[in-house]
N, C-alpha and C positions, 0 to 999 in steps of 0.2 A: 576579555581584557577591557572592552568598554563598560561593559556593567562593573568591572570591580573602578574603573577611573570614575564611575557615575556615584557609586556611592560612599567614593572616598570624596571629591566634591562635596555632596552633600554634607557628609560628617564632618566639613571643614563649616560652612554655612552657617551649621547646629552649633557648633562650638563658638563660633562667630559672635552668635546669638546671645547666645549664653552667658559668655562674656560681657557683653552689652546689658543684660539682663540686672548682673550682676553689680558692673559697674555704675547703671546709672540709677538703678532700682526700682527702674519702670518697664513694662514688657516691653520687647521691640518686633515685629514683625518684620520679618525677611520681606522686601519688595516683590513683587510681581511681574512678569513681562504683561506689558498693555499692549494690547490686537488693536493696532491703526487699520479703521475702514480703508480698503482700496476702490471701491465701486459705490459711486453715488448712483441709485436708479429710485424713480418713482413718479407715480402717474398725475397728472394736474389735468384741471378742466382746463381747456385751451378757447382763447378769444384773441377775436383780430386786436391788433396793439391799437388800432381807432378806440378801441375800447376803455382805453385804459385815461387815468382821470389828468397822469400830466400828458398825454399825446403830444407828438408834434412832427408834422410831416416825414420829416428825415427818418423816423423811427421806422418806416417802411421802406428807406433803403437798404441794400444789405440782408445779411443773416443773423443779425443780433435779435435776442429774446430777451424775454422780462421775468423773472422769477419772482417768488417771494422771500423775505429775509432766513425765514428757516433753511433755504436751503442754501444760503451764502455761509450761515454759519454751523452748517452740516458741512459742507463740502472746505470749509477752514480747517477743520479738524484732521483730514485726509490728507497722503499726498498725494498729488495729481498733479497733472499737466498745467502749467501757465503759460500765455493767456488760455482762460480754463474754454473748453471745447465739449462737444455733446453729441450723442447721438440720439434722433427724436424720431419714434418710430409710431404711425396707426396700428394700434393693434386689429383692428378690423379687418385690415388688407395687409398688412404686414409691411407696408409702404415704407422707408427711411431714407431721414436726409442727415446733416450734420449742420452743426450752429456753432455760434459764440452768444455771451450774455453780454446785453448791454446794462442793465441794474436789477437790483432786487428788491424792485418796489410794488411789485404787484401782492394781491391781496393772498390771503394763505388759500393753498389748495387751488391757485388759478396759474396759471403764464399766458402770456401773451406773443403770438407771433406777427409777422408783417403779412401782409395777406397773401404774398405770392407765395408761401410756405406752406400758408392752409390750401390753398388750391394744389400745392405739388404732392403734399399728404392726401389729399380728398377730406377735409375735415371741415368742420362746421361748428361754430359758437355753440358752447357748451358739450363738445364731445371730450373722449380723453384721450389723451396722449402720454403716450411713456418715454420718459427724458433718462439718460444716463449719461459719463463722463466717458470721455474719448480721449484715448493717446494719437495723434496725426503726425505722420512724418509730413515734413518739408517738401511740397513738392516740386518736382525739375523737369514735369511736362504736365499740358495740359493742353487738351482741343475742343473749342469747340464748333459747335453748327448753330447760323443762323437759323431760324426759321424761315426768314423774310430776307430776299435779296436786296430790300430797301435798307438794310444797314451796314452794308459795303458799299452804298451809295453816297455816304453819308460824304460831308466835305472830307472829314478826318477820322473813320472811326476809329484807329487803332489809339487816338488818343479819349475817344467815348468809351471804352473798356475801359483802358487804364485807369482811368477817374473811378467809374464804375466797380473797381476790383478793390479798390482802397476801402472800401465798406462790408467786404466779406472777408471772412475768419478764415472757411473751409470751402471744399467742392467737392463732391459725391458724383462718381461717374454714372451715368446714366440719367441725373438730374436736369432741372433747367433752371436757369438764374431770370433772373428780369431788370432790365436796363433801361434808366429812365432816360430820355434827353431832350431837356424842354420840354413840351407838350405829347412827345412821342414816348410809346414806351415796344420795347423789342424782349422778345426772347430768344435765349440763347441754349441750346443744348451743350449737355458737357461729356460729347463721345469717348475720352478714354484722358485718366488722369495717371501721373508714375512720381512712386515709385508703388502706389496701392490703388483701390479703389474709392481712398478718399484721401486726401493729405490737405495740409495747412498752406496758406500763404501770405502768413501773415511776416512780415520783416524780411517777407522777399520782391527785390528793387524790382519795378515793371519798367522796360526800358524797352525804346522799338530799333531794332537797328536797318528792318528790312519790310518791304509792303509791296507786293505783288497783288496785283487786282486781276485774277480770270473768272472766279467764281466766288458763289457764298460760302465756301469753308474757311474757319481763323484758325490758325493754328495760333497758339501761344505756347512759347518755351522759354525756360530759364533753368539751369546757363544752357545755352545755344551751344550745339556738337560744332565740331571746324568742318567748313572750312570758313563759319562766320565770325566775326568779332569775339572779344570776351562780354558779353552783354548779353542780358536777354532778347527774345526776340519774339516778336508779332508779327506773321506774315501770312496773306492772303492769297491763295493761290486757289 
């Protein structure tokens, strides 16, 4: 039954054509179904974003990267995720984290990362790196581990994060972020994120409702399970 519905379709199609042939006295060709890329992947030399010709301190806050314009107007052409999101992986070691792009102005065949990125890959000016596009859910948990119990010392960290988070796209469990403040800089491990092993948190509000000081572990959640407020929550315990 399908094949005879398939090639009674068609012979409408052909007649169509035909028609049109006829009528306007010039051939017409039946359209085509066009194959939209879903997966942007491919490899660039990778250098620290110092390298690059507009640098400017800020560009090593965060997980934003620099691309070159070919692949803004490669990945135009697709549908994909906005704001558009990455997976960058060493092929060497097999190492992966996730990003955002902040422009795409680096030169072709290059990107550029912030340097805590190339230290979390183990990579090095002029190695390669293989970039692809990531779908991230929204994440509703997230924890991490200081390294250094000097940054639950701090006057306020739960608001040195918050600040701090507003600069990243994604978070990759088992990664490590790096937190500037002032003249200090801290690392943070990121022991277990939900609703994956990597999710988005970008247009999700950071609000503290709760801050328990016994040890170096943060917990960060949003939204907070009851019996706490409706709000997020950062809390130290």
């Amino acid at each position: 039954i399908l094949k005879s519905k398939r090639r009674e379709n068609c012979a409408e199609m052909q007649n169509v054509v035909d028609f049109l042939n006829g009528a306007l006295g010039v051939p017409v060709m039946p359209q085509r179904r066009v194959v939209v890329p879903q997966e942007f992947r491919r490899q660039f030399k990778v250098y620290s974003v110092a390298c690059a010709n507009n640098y400017k301190p800020n560009m090593e806050e965060g997980d934003k990267i620099l691309l070159p314009s070919s692949a803004f107007h490669e990945l135009g052409r697709m549908h994909i995720q906005y704001p558009m999101m990455f997976q960058v992986r060493n092929p060497k070691n097999d190492m992966k984290t996730h990003c955002g792009v902040m422009e795409f102005t680096a030169p072709e065949g290059n990107a550029y990362f912030p340097f805590w990125m190339m230290n979390e890959l183990c990579l090095n000016n002029g190695e390669i790196v293989e970039i692809k596009n990531a779908t991230l859910k929204k994440g509703t948990y997230v924890k991490f581990q200081p390294h250094k119990t000097k940054f639950t010392q701090l006057s306020n960290p739960r608001i040195v994060l918050e600040k701090a988070l507003r600069a990243y796209s994604c978070l990759t469990k088992g990664g490590t972020i790096t937190i500037k403040h002032g003249q200090q800089q801290f690392y943070l491990d990121i022991v277990e994120t939900k609703p994956g092993n990597a999710i988005t948190i970008i247009d999700t509000d950071v609000m503290i409702t709760k801050d328990i000081r016994r040890c170096s572990r943060i917990v960060y959640i949003y939204p907070p399970t009851p019996p706490f407020p409706s709000s997020p929550l950062l809390s130290l315990y």
